[in-house]
C-alpha positions as CSV (number, residue, x, y, z in Angstrom):
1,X,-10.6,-22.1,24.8
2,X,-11.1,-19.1,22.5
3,X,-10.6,-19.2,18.6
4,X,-7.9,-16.6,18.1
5,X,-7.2,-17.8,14.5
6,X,-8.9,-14.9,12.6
7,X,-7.1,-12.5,15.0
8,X,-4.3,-14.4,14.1
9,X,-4.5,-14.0,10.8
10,X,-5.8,-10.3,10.2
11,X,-2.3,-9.6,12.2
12,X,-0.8,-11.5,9.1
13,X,-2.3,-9.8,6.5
14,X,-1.5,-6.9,8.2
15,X,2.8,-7.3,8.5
16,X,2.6,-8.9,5.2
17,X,1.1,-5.8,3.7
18,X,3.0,-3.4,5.7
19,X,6.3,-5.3,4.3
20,X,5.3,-5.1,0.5
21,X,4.7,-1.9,1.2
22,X,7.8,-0.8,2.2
23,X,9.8,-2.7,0.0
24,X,7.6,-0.9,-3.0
25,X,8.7,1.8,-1.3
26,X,12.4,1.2,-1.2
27,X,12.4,0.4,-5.0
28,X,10.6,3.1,-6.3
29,X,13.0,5.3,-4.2
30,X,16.3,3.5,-6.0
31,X,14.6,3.6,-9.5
32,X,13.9,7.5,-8.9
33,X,17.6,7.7,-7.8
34,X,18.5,6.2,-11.2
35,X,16.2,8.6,-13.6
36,X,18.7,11.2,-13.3
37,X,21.9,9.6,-14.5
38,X,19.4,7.3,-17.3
39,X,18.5,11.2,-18.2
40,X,22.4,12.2,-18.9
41,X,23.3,9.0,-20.2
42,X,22.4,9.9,-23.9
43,X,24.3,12.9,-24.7
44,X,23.3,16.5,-25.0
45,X,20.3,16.0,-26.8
46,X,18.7,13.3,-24.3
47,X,18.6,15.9,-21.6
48,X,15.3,17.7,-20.3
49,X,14.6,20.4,-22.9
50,X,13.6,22.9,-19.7
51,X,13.2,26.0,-21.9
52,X,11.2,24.5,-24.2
53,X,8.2,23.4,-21.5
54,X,8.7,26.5,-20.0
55,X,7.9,28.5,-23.0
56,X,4.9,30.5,-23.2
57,X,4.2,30.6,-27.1
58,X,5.1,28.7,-30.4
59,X,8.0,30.5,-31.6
60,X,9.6,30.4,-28.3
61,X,8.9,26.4,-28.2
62,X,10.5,26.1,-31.5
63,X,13.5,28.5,-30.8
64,X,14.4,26.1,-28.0
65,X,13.8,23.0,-29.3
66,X,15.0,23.2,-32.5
67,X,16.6,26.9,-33.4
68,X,14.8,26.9,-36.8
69,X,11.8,27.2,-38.0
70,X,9.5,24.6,-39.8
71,X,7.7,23.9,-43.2
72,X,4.2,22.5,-43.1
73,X,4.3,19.5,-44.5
74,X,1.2,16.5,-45.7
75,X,3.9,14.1,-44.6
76,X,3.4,14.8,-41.1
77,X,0.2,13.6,-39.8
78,X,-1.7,14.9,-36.7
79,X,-4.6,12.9,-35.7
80,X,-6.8,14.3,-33.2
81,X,-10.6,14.9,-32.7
82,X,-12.4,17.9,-34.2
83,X,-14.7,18.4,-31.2
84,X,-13.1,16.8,-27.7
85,X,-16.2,16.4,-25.2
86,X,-13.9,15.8,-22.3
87,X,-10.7,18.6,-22.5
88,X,-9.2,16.7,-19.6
89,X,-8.5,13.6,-22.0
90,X,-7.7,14.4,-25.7
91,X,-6.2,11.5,-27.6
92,X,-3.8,12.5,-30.3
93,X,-1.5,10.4,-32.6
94,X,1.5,12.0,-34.7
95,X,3.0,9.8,-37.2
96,X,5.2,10.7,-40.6
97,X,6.7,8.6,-43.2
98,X,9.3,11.1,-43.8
99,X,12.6,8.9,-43.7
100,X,15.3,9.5,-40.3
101,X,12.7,11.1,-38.3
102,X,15.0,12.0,-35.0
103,X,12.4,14.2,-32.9
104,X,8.7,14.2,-32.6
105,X,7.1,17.1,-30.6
106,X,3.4,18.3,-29.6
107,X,1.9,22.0,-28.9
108,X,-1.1,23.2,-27.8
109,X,-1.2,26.8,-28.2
110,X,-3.9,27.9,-25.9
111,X,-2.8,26.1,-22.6
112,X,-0.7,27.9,-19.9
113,X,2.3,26.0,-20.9
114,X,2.5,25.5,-24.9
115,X,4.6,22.2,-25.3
116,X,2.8,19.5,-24.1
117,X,5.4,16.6,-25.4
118,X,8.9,16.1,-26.7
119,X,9.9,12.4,-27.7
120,X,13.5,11.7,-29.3
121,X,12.5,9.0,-32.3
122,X,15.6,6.1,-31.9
123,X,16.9,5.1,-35.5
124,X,15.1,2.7,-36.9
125,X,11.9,2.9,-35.2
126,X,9.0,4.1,-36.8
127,X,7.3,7.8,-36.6
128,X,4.8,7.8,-34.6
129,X,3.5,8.2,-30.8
130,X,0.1,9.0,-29.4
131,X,-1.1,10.4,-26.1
132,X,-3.5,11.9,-24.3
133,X,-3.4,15.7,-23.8
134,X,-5.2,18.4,-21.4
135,X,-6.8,21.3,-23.7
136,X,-7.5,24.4,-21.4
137,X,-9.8,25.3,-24.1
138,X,-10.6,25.2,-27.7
139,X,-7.0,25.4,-29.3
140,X,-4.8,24.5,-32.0
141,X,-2.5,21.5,-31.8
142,X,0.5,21.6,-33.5
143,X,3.2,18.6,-34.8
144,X,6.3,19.5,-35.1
145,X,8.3,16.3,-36.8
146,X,11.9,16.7,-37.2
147,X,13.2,14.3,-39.8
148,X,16.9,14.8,-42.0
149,X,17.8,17.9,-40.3
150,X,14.6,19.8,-41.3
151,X,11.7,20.7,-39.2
152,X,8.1,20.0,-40.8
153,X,4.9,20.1,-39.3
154,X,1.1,20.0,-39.2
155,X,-1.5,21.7,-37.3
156,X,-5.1,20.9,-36.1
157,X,-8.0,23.2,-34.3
158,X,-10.3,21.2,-31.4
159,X,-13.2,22.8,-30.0
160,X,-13.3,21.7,-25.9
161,X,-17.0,21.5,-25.1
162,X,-18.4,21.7,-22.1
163,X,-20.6,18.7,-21.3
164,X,-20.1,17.6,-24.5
165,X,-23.5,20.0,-25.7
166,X,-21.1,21.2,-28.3
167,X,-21.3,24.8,-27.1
């Protein structure tokens, strides 16, 4: 008589994987189904800021973000590095002290599409969020902090190497 059992259980594997997969499937369908109304839920200023990321330049960024302009300010800081090896992965932190910070947003005026982030700041929590940006090429990154119904922000410049060679 043959040994069938590793037959047997490849064909186990197999339906067990195909199940997880589907139901992996059928969740992240029902969560994506949920985004939208999550999106609405907050009131007008929650909702996708559309003609902000589809803005071309820093004035236009700021008109529809915000519809004023901003101050520079030292209490706004913009960490990033001065030379990023790698413009695929640029890591950047913005953080302020300034007090009822409601908005947090990030430009990068060289790429195709100048804003690169918008975060809404929930009361109470504190200033600062960091993420990894995609520099086209050397540019200058911008934080735009709104905080108390004014605008401030701070700006950086990054050289993008190629190779890292610093050229």
């Amino acid at each position: 008589m043959e040994d069938n059992s590793s037959l047997t259980g490849s064909l186990c594997r197999r339906s067990l994987l195909k199940a997880a997969a589907g139901a992996g499937v059928v969740v992240f369908a029902s969560g994506a189904a949920l985004l939208p109304a999550v999106a609405d839920a907050g009131g007008d200023q929650s909702k996708w800021p559309k003609d902000a990321f589809d803005a071309k330049d820093e004035a236009a960024v700021i008109g529809a973000l915000f519809g004023k302009s901003a101050t520079p300010s030292d209490k706004v800081k913009l960490e990033a590095p001065e030379i990023a090896e790698n413009g695929a992965v640029v890591p950047i932190t913005v953080s302020s002290d300034l007090p009822k910070v409601t908005r947090i947003s990030v430009l990068v005026l060289e790429n195709p599409y100048t804003l690169a982030a918008a975060y809404l700041i929930p009361d109470g929590t504190g200033a600062s969020v960091s993420s990894r940006l995609k520099l086209a090429k050397t540019t200058k990154v911008v934080a735009l902090v709104e905080a108390e119904g004014g605008l401030f922000s701070a700006g950086k410049d990054v050289k993008v190497t190629v190779g890292g060679c610093g050229g």
